[in-house]
C-alpha positions as CSV (number, residue, x, y, z in Angstrom):
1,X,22.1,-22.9,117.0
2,X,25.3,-24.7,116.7
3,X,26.4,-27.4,118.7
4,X,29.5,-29.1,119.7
5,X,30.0,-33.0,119.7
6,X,32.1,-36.2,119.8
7,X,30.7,-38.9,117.0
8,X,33.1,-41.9,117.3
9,X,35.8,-39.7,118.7
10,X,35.8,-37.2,116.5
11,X,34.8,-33.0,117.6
12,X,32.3,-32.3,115.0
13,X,30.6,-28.7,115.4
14,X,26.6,-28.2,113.4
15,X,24.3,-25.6,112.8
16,X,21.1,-26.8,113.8
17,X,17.5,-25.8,113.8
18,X,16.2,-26.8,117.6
19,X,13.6,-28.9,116.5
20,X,15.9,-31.3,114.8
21,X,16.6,-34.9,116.3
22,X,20.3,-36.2,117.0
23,X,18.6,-39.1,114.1
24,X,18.2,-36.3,111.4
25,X,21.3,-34.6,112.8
26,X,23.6,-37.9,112.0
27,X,21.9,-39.1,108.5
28,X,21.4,-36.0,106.7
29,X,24.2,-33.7,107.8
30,X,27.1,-36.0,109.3
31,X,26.1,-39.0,106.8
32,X,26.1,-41.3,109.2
33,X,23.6,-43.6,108.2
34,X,24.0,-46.4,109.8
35,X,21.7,-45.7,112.2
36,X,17.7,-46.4,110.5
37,X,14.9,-44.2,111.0
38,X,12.2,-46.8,111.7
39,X,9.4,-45.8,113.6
40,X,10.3,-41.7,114.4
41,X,8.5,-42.6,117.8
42,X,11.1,-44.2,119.4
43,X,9.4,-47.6,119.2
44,X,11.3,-50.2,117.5
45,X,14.8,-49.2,118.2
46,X,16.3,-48.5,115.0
47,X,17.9,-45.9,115.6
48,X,19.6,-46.3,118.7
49,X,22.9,-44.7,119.3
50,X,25.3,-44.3,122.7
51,X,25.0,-41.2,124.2
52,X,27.5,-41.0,127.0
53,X,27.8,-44.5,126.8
54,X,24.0,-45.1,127.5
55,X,21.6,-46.6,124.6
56,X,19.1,-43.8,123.3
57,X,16.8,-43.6,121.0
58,X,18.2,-41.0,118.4
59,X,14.8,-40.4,116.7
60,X,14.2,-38.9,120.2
61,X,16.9,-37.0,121.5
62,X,16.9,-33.3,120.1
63,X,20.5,-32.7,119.2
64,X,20.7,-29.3,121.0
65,X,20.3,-31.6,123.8
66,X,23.6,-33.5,123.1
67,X,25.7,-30.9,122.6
68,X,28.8,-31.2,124.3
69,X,28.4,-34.9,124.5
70,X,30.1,-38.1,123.5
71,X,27.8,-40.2,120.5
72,X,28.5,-43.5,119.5
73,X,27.1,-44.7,116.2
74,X,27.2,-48.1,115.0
75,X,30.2,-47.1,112.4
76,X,31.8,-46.1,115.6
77,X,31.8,-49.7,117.4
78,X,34.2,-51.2,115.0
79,X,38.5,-50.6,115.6
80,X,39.2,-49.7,112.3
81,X,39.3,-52.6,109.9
82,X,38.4,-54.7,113.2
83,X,35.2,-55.9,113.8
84,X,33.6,-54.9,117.7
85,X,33.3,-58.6,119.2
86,X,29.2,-58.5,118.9
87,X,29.7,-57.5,115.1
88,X,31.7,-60.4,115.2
89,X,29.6,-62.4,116.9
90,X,26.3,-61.2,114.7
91,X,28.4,-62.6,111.9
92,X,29.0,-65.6,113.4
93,X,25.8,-66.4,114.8
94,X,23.7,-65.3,111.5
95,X,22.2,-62.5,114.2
96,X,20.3,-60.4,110.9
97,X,18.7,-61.1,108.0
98,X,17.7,-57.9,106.3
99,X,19.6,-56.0,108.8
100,X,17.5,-53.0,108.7
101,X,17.7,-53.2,112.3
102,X,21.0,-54.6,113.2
103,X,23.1,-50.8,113.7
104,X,20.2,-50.2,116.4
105,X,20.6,-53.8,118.0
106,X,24.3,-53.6,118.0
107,X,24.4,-50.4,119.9
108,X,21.7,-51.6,121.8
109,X,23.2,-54.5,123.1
110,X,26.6,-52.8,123.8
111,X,25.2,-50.1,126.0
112,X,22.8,-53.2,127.6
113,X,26.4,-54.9,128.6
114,X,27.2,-52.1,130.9
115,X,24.3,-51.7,132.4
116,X,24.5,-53.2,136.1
117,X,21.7,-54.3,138.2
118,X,18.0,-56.0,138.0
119,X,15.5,-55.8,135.2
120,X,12.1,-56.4,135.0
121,X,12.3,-60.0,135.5
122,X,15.1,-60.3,138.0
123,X,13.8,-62.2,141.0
124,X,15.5,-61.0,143.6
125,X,15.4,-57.0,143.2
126,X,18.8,-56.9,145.2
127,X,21.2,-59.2,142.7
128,X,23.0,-58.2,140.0
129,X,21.7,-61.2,138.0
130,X,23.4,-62.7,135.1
131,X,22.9,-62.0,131.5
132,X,20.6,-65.3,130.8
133,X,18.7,-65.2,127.8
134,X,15.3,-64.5,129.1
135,X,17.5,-61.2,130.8
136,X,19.0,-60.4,127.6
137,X,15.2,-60.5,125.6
138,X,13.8,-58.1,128.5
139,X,16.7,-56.3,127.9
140,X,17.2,-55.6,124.4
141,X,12.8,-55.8,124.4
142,X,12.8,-52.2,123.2
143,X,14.6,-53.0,119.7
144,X,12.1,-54.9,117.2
145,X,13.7,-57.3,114.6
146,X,10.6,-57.5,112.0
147,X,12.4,-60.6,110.5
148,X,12.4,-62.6,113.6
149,X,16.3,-62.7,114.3
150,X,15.8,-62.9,117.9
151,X,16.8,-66.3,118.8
152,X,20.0,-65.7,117.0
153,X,20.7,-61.6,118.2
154,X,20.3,-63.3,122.2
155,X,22.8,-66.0,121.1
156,X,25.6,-63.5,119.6
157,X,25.2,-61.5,122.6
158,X,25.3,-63.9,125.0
159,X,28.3,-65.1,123.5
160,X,29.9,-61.7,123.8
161,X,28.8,-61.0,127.7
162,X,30.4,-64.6,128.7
């Protein structure tokens, strides 16, 4: 089938087999890799993209789904030579340390800042609460950092949501 999409901006068109993921899609015929095939079970969040704006879990998402649709990669969060503020603010903050799963955190986190309302934890279901830490690690709960860099990631992005 082929398939129509934006990736960072930019109208791309594919052939595709209908079984194949948006993951596979971006990595082996776009050469994007930034985003990591981790898990292929959408468990640990490596490869999570923007689709519309909205975090997803590209190992997951067929890309016949997404055609006609708007997909942000991590290579796509940066302004050209400028860094997005929470690439800045991973830097800063020491927020990786193999980075195997930073691409999937980054995006993560940026979709995450747009997202309005309660989580899990919120107390009071009818707030909007503030991004505290303990909201940002129920949050950002469904990307796994196997090198422990969580105490850091929450720091860079709470820096960025303040």
């Amino acid at each position: 089938m082929e398939i129509t999409l934006r990736v960072n901006g930019v109208p791309r068109k594919a052939d595709v087999d209908p079984r194949m993921s948006l993951l596979d899609l971006l990595r082996e015929r776009l050469g994007l890799i930034g985003a990591k095939k981790g898990c292929d079970h959408g468990q640990c969040g490596a490869c999570t993209v923007l689709i519309d704006g909205r975090r997803a879990n590209s190992c997951l998402a067929l890309a016949v789904a997404v055609d006609d649709r708007d997909i942000t990669t991590v290579e796509g969060l940066a302004d050209g030579d400028e860094l997005h503020p929470l690439q800045a603010a991973f830097l800063e903050h020491d927020a990786f340390q193999c980075g195997y799963c930073t691409p999937g955190q980054l995006c993560s986190a940026e979709g995450m800042l747009g997202e309005p309302g309660p989580s899990a934890i919120t107390e009071d279901l009818l707030t909007d609460p503030g991004l505290t830490p303990d909201e940002i690690r129920e949050r950002m709960s469904g990307n796994l950092c196997r090198c422990g860099a969580y105490v850091n990631i929450v720091t860079a992005i709470g820096e960025v949501a303040r």
